[in-house]
C-alpha positions in Angstrom: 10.2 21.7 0.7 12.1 18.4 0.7 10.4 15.7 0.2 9.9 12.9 2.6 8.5 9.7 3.6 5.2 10.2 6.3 4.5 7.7 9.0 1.1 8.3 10.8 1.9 6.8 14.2 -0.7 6.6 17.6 1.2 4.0 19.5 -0.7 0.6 18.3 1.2 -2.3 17.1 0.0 -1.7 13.6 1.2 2.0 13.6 4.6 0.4 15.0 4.7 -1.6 12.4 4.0 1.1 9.5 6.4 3.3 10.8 9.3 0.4 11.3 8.6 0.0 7.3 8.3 3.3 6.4 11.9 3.8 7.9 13.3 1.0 5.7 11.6 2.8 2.8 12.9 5.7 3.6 16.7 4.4 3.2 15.8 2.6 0.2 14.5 6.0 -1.1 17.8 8.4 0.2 14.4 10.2 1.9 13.7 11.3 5.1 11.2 10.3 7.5 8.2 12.5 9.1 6.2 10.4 12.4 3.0 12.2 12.8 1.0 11.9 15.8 -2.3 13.1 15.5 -3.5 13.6 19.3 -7.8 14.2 18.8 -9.1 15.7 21.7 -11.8 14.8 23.6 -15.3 15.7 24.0 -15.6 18.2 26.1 -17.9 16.8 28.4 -15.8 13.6 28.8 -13.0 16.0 29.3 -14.9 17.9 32.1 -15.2 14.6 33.5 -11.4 14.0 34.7 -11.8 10.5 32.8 -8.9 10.3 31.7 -6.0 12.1 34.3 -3.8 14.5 33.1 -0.7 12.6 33.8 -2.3 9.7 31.7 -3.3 12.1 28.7 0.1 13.1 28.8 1.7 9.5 28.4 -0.6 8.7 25.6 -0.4 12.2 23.9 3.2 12.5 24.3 5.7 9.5 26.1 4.0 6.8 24.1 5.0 8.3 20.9 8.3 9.7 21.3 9.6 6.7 23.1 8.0 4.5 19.5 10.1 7.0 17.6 13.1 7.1 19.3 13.4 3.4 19.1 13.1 3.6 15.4 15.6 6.4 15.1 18.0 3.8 17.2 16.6 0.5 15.0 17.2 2.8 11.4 20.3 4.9 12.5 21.5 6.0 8.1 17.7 7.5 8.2 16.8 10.9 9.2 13.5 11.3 11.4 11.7 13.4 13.0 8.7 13.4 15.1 5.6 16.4 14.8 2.2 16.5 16.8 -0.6 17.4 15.4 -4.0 18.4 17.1 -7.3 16.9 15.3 -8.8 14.2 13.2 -6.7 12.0 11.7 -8.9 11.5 9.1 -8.5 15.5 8.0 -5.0 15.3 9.6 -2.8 13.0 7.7 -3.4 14.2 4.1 -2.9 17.8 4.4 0.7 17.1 6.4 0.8 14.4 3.2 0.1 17.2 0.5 4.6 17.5 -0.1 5.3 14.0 0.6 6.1 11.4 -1.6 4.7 8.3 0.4 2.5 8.1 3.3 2.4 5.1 5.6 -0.5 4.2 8.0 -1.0 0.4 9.8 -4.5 -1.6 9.5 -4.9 -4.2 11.8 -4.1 -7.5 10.5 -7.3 -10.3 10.3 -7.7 -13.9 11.8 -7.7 -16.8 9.5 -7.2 -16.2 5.7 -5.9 -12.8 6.7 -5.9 -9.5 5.5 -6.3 -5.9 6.9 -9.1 -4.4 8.9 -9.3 -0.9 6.7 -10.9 1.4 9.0 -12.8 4.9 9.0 -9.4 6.9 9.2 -7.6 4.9 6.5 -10.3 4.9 4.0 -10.9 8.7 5.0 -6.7 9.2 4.2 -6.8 6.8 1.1 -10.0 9.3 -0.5 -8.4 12.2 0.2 -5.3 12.5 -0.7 -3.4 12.3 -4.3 -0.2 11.1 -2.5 0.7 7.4 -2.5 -0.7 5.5 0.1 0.6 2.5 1.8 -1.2 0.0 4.1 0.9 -2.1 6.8 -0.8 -5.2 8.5 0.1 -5.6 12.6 3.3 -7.9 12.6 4.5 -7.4 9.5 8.3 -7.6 9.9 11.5 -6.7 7.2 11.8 -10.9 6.9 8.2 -10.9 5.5 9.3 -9.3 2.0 12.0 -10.9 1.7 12.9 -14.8 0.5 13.8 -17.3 3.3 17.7 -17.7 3.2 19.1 -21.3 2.1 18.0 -22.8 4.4 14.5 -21.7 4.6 14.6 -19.6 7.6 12.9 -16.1 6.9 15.9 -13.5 6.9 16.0 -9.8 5.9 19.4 -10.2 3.9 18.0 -11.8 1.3 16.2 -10.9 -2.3 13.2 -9.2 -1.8 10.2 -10.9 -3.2 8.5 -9.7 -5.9 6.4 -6.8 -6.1 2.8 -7.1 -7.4 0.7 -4.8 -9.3 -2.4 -5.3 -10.6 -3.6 -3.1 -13.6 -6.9 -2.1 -15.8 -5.2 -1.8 -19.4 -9.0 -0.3 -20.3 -8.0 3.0 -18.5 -5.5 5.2 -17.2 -2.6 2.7 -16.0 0.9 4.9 -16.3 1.2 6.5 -12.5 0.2 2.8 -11.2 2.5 0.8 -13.4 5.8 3.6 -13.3 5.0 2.9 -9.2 5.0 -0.4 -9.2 8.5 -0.3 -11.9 10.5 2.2 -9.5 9.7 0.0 -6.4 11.1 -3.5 -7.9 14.0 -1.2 -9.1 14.7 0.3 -6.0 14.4 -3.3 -4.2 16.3 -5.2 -6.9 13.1 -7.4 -7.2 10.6 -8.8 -9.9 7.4 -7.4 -11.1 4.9 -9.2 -11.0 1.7 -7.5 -13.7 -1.7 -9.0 -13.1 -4.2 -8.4 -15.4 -8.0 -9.3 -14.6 -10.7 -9.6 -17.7 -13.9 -10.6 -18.2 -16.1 -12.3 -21.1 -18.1 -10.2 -22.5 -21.7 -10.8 -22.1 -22.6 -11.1 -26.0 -19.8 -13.3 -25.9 -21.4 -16.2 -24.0 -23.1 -17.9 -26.1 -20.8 -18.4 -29.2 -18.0 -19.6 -26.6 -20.6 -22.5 -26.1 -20.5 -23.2 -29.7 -17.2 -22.1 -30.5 -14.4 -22.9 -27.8 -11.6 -21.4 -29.7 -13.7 -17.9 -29.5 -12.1 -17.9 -25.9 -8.4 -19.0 -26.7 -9.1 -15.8 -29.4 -10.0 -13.3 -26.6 -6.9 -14.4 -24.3 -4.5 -13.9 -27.0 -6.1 -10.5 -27.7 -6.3 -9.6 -23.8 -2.0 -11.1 -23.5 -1.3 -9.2 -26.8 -3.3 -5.6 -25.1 -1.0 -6.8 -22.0 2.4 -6.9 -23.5 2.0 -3.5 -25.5 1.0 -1.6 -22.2 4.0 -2.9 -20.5 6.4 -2.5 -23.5 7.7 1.6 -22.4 8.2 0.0 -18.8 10.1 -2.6 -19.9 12.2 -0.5 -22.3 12.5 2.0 -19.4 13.6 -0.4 -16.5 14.8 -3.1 -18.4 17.1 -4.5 -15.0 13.3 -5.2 -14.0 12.5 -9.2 -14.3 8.7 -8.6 -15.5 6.0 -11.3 -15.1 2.6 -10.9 -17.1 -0.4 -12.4 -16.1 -3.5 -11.7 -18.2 -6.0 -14.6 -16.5 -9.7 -14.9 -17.1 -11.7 -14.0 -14.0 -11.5 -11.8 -11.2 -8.7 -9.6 -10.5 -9.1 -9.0 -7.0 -8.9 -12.7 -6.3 -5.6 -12.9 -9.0 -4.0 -10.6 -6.6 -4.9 -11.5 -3.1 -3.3 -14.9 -4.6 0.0 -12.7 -6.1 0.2 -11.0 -2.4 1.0 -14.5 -0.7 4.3 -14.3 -2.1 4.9 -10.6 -2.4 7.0 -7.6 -0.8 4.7 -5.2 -2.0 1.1 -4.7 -3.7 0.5 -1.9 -6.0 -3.2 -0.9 -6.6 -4.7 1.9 -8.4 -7.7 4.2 -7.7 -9.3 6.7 -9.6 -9.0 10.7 -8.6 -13.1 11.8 -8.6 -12.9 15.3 -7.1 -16.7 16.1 -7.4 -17.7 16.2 -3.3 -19.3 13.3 -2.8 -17.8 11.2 -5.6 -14.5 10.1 -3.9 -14.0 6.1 -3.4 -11.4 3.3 -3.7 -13.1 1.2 -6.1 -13.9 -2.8 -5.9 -10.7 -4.3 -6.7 -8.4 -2.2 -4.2 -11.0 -2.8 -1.6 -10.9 -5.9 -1.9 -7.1 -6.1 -2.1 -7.0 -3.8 0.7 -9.0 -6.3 2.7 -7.6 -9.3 2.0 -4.1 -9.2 0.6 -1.6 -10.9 3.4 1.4 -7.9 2.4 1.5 -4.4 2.3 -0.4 -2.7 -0.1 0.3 0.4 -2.0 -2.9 2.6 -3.7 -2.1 4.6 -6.5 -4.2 7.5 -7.3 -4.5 8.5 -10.9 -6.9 10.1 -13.1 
């Protein structure tokens, strides 16, 4: 099967707007693009109800839809899309059609104030259950957003993108998350930006009090731990600008800070396939919450 960039679309402005990006991702990856709409049914008493008319169910279920795709097959005219349909729940939907591709793409309404996403049941449902790369588009978000204002500080698509972020445990597993994050600066010709969270250790404490340089020790080591992680990458894409952060404190605030000024953010979670045992972890919650760009989740072991 040939593999492809999925778009789950129902017709609100943050599905709009995943599926406008996954269509520029699309081009950047030479990949064609799936929009699925998954129509769930109703309750059959509701539906025994005539609540909802059939000429109405059929402009939500259908018109809504393919008029949304056929103005981003006029808006993306090098890409190749195609629309499917899909009876069910969203939630059980979107990673089984997800199983071949190489990216799936789902909106999350953006928040008031600091901003953010509003992660809901059927994104966190999608994001647990499937291995395939995830990514998260806030309501609004336009091609201008991940890109650097032009000369003359007006926001323009023509430009460099901005950097991509990706924030990384170094204690675990971090390969699929960081060869991500590499092959999506490469493929936008932008920086990577590597954020790396740590913690004093508890026994720690104390002699720090009596000892400052005890901390100025542990940042070297944590930097040093950093740069030989990163070291294949670099050798691997070395047209990639890398910047390496390795900051005392939390790493879900170090990112949501990185994402102000970011195309992309790449987060990891780990694969638990026991039944019950599948979750997304504090720091890409949190990320996944409150970071102001798209966000990318990672699955890996």
């Amino acid at each position: 099967m040939v593999p492809s960039v999925v778009a789950g679309l129902d017709g609100s402005h943050e599905s709009r707007a995943a599926a406008e990006w996954a269509a520029r991702e699309a081009k950047l990856r030479g990949l064609p693009l799936k929009i699925v709409h998954v129509w769930e049914p109703m309750p059959e008493p509701l539906a025994q109800a005539h609540l909802l008319g059939k000429e109405t169910e059929a402009h939500w279920r259908e018109r809504v839809p393919r008029e949304a795709a056929d103005g981003i097959k006029l808006r993306h005219p090098g890409v190749e899309i195609t629309m499917q349909q899909i009876s069910g729940r969203a939630g059980e939907v979107l990673p089984e059609v997800a199983e071949d591709a190489e990216l799936l793409v789902l909106g999350s309404r953006g928040m008031s104030g600091a901003g953010g996403f509003l992660v809901g049941s059927v994104g966190h449902a999608v994001i647990t259950h499937t291995e395939t790369p995830v990514v998260l588009v806030r309501a609004g978000e336009q091609a201008a957003d991940e890109h650097e204002p032009d000369p003359a500080g007006i926001p323009s698509a023509a430009t460099r993108f901005q950097p991509v972020v990706v924030g990384i445990d170094i204690s675990g597993s971090a390969d699929a998350v960081l060869a991500f994050a590499f092959e999506e600066a490469d493929r936008r010709g932008a920086g990577l930006e590597v954020v790396h969270g740590w913690s004093i250790p508890p026994y720690y404490v104390y002699g720090l009090a009596a000892d400052p340089e005890w901390h100025d020790e542990i940042s070297r080591q944590e930097a040093a731990r950093l740069t030989e992680a990163l070291s294949v990458w670099r050798r691997k894409y070395p047209s990639v600008d890398v910047v390496a952060q390795s900051r005392l404190g939390s790493a879900a605030d170090h990112l949501v800070d990185a994402a102000r000024g970011a195309s992309l953010v790449v987060v990891g979670r780990h694969v638990r396939r026991r039944p019950f045992g599948a979750h997304i972890g504090p720091v890409t919650h949190a990320v996944l919450h409150h970071a102001t760009a798209p966000v990318a989740v990672v699955a890996h072991d």
